[in-house]
C-alpha positions in Angstrom: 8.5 13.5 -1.5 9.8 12.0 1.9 10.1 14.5 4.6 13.6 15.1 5.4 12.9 16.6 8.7 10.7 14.1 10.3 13.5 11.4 8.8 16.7 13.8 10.4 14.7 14.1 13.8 13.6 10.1 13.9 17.3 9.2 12.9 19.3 11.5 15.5 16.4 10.2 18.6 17.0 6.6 17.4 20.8 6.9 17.2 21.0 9.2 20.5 18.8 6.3 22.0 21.8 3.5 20.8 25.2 5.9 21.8 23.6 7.9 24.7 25.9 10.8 24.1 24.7 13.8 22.4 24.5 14.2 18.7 24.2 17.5 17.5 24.0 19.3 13.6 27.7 20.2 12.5 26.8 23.3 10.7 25.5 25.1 14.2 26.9 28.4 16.1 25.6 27.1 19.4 28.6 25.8 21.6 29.5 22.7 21.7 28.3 19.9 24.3 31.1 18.4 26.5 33.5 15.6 24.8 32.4 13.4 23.9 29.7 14.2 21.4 28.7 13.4 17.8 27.6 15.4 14.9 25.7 14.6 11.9 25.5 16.7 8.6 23.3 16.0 5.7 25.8 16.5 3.0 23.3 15.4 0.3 19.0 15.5 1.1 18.5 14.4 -2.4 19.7 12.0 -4.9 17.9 10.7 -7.7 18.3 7.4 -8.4 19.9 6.5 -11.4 16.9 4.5 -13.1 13.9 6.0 -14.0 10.6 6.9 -11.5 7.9 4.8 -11.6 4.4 6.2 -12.7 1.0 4.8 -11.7 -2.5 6.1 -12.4 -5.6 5.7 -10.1 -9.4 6.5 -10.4 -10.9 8.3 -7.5 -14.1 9.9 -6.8 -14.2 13.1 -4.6 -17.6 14.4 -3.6 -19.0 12.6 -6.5 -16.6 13.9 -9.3 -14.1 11.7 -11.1 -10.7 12.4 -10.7 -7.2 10.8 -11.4 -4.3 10.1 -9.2 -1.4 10.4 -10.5 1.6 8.8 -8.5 5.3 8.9 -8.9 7.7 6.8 -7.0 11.5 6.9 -6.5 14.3 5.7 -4.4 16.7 8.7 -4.1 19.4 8.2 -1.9 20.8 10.4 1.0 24.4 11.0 2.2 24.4 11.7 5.8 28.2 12.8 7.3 28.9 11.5 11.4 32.0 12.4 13.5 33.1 11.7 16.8 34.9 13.8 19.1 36.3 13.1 21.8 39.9 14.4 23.4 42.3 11.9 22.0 41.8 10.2 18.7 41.7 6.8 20.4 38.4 7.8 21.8 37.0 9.3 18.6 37.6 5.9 16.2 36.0 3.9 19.0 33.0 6.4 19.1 33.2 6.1 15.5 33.0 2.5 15.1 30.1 2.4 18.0 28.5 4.8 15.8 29.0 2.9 12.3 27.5 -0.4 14.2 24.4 0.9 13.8 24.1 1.2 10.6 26.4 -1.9 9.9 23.8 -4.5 11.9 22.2 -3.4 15.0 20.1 -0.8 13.4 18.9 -2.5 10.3 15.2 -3.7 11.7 14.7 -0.1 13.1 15.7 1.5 10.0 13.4 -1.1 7.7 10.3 -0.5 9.9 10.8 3.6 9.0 11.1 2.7 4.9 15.2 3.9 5.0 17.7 1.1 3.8 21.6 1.5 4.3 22.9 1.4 0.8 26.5 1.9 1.8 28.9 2.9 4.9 32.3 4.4 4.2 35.6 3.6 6.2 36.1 5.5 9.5 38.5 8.3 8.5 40.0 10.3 10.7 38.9 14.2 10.2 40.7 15.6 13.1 41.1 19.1 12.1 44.0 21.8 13.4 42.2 24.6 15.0 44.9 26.7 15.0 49.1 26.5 15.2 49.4 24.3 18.7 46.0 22.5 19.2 44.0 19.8 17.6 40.5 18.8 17.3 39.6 14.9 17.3 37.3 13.9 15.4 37.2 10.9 13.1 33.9 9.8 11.5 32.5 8.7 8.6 29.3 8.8 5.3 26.3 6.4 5.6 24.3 6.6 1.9 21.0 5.8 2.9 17.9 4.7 0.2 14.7 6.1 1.2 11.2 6.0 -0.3 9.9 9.0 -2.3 6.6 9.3 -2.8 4.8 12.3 -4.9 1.1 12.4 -6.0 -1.4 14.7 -7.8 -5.2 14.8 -8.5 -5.8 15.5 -12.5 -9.7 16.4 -13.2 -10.7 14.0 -15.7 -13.0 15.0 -18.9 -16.1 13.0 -17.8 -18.2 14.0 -21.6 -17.5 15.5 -25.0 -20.2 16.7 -27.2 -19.5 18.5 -30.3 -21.0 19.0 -33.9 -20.1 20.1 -37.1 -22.4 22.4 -39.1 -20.9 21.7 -42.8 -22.4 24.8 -43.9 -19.9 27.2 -41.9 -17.7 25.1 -41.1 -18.1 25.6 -37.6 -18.1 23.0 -34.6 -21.4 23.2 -32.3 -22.3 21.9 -29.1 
């Protein structure tokens, strides 16, 4: 299985490292940093790709007993959520579109080298959102669908010899 945290923290230090504004979870009760600032959500860790796995098998030998290795590979895909918010929505679709760059061109080579390809980028929306009667919060933003490399593995002990018998007389199996 890929690990989603070393992924999340190598994506938000790469990204951080290409907008040099802060980027911080959506879902958090800490306070917010000064505008402007980004946020990133993992609306979907996980989803299975639509065709099947693919199985291999491989002999091993651990401290001189046989084992197999049994591998299964996948390229689920992961929706990530980003918004930009600034104090006027001007600010927030250019954030937004600085932010989409990456995943559009500029970031492509650093996101190959880490196994993660961008299978799609939806439109910058706005999501400005009316926090209450009089006063607005800019945000606008928008869904990268990323494919990633899934990797699971397990050892199966194999059956090395079988010896068995059959006494005809009772019908009974003997080593």
């Amino acid at each position: 299985m890929y690990d989603l945290t070393n992924l999340r923290n190598w994506l938000i230090a790469k990204l951080y490292e290409y907008v040099e504004i802060p980027i911080v979870p959506q879902n958090s009760a800490d306070p917010q940093p000064p505008k402007p600032f980004y946020t990133y959500n993992f609306i979907s860790p996980y989803i299975p790709e639509p065709a099947f796995p693919a199985y291999t098998l491989e002999d091993k030998t651990i401290d001189g007993e046989s084992w197999l290795a049994y591998h299964r590979w996948e390229l689920p895909t992961i929706t990530i959520s980003l918004n930009a918010y600034a104090n006027d929505l001007t600010e927030c679709w250019q954030k937004a579109l600085v932010l989409r760059q990456y995943f559009a061109i500029d970031g492509y080579m650093d996101l190959k080298q880490e196994g993660v390809i961008v299978a799609t980028k939806t439109a910058v929306e706005d999501r400005a959102a009316l926090l209450n009667d009089m006063a607005y919060e800019y945000r606008a933003g928008f869904d990268a669908i990323l494919r990633v490399v899934s990797h699971t593995s397990r050892l199966i002990e194999t059956i090395d010899e079988v010896r068995y018998s059959v006494n005809e007389e009772e019908g009974q199996v003997k080593e």
